[in-house]
C-alpha positions in Angstrom: 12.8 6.3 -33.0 13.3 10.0 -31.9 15.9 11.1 -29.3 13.0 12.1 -27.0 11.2 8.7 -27.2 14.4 7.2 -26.3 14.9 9.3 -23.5 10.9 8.9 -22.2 11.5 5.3 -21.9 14.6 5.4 -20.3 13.7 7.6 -18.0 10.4 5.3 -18.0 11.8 2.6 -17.3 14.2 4.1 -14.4 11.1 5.3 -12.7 9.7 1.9 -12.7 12.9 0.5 -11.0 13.0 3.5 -9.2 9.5 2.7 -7.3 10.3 -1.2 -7.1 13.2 -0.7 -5.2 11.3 1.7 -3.1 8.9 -1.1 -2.6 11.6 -3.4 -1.8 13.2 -1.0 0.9 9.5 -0.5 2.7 9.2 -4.4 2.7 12.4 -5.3 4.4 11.3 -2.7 6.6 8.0 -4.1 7.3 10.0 -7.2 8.0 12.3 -5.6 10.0 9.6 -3.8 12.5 7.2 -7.0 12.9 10.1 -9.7 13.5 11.1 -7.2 16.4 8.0 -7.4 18.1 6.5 -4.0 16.3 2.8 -3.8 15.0 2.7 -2.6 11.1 1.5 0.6 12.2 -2.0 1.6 10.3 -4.3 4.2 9.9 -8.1 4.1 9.8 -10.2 6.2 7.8 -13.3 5.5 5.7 -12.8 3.8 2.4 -14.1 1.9 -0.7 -12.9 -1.8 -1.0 -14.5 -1.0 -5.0 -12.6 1.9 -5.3 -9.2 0.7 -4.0 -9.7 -2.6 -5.9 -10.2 -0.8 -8.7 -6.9 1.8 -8.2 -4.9 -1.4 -7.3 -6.0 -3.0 -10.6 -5.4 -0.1 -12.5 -1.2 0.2 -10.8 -1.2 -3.4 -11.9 -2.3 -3.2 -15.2 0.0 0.1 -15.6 3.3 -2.1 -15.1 2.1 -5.3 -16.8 0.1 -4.1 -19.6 -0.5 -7.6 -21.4 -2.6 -8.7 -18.1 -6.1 -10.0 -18.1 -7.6 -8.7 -15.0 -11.4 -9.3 -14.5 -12.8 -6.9 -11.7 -16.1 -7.8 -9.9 -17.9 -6.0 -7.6 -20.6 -7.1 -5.2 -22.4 -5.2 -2.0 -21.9 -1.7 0.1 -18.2 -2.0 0.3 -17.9 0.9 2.1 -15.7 0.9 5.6 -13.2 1.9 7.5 -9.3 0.8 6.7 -5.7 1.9 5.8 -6.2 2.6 2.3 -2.8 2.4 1.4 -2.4 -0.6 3.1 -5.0 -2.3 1.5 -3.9 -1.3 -1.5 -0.3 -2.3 -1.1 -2.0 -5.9 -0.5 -4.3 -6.2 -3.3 -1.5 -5.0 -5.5 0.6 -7.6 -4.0 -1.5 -10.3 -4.7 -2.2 -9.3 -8.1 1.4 -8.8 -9.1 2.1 -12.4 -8.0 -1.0 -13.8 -10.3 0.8 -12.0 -12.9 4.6 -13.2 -12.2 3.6 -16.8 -11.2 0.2 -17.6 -13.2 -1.3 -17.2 -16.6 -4.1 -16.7 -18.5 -7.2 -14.5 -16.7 -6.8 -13.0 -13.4 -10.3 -12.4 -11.4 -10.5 -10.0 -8.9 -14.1 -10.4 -6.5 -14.8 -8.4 -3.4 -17.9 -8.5 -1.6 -19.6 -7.3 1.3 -21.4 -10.2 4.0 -22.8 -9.8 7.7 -20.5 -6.7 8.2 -16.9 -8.5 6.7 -15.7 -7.5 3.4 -13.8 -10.3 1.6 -11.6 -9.6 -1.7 -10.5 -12.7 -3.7 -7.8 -12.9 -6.0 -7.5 -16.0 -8.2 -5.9 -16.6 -11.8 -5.4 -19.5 -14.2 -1.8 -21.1 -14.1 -0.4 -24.1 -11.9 -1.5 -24.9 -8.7 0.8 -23.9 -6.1 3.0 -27.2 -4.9 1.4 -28.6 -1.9 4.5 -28.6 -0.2 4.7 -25.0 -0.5 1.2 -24.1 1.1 1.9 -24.4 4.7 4.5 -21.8 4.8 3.4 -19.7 1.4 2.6 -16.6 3.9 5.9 -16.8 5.6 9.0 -14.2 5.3 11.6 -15.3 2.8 10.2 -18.0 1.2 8.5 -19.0 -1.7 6.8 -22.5 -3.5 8.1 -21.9 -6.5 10.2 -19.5 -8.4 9.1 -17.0 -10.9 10.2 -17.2 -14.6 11.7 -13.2 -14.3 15.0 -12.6 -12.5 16.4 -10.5 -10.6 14.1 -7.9 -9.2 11.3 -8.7 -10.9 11.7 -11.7 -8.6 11.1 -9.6 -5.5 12.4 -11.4 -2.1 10.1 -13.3 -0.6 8.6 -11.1 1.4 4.8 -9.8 -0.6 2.7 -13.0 1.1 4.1 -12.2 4.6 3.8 -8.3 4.2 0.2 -9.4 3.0 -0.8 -11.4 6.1 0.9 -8.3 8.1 -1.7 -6.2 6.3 -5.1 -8.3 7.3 -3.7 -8.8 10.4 -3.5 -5.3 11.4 -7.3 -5.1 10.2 -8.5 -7.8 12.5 -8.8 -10.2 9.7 -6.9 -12.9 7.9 -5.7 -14.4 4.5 -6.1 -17.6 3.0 -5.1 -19.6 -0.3 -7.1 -22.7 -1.8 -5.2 -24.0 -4.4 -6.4 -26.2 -7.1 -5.9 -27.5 -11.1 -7.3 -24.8 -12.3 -5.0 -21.9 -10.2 -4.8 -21.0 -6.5 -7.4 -18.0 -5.4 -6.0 -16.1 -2.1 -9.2 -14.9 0.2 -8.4 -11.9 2.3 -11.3 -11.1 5.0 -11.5 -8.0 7.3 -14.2 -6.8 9.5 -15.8 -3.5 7.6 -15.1 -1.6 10.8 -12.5 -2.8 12.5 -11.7 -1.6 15.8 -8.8 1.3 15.8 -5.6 0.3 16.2 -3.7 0.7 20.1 
């Protein structure tokens, strides 16, 4: 190997810790502002769920290039969000189906009676039943990934994800089953502005 292709992925690979700890920081932040009575602050301008679906599969696919991702796309998914935000979520929920599942991940959002709903399942064990009634609360987890470290993240991408819908007048859910669990986030396509 050459002395620069040595040096690209080390610098890489720093880059990639570099934005995960960055992640980490905003979460805890996230955590710290909403436990203290704070609203996650958003911004509402018009967007493409199939667009920032698609973006949040590609970020996904960039850091875990041996995933299966399937994206479907159903409806006029136009409407008015936090981008970033939404992204942050989808992302979120994707990089768990990674961490904690295997096999194919299937990404589905679709437009109904003016609600947009993006569904996010993959093959792997079902989450422990035990686990499901406080899977979307901070610092906590059903079970623990395979990776350590921080790879392992802390607990926090579930609650920063109900955080997320929340703030977009809409909410998240998990079924959980033999064949994998499949989280269902719905928001209103135009959700009234923030206070």
């Amino acid at each position: 190997m050459s002395r620069q292709n040595k040096c690209g992925g080390f610098l890489g690979g720093w880059a990639r810790g570099a934005v995960r700890m960055k992640q980490m920081i905003d979460d805890l932040l996230i955590f710290t502002r909403t436990r203290l009575g704070d609203l996650l602050p958003v911004g509402f301008t018009a967007q493409n769920m199939g667009r920032i679906c698609s973006d949040a599969v590609d970020e996904v696919r960039a850091s875990y290039p041996d995933a299966r991702i399937d994206l479907r796309l159903d409806g006029d998914l136009r409407g008015r969000w936090d981008g970033g935000r939404i992204g942050q979520l989808i992302v979120n929920l994707l990089t768990n189906a990674v961490r904690y599942g295997s096999g194919q991940i299937v990404v589905e959002a679709s437009a109904r009676d003016g609600w947009v709903m993006v569904a996010v399942a993959n093959e792997g064990n079902p989450i422990p039943e035990r686990g499901l009634p406080t899977l979307f609360d901070p610092l906590t987890r059903a079970t623990m990934p395979d990776r350590r470290g921080m790879a392992a993240g802390i607990g926090l991408g579930l609650y920063i994800c109900r955080c997320i819908a929340s703030a977009h007048q809409g909410t998240i859910s998990v079924v959980s089953s033999a064949a994998g669990p499949r989280f269902t986030v719905a928001i209103p396509a135009l959700p009234s502005s923030p206070a």
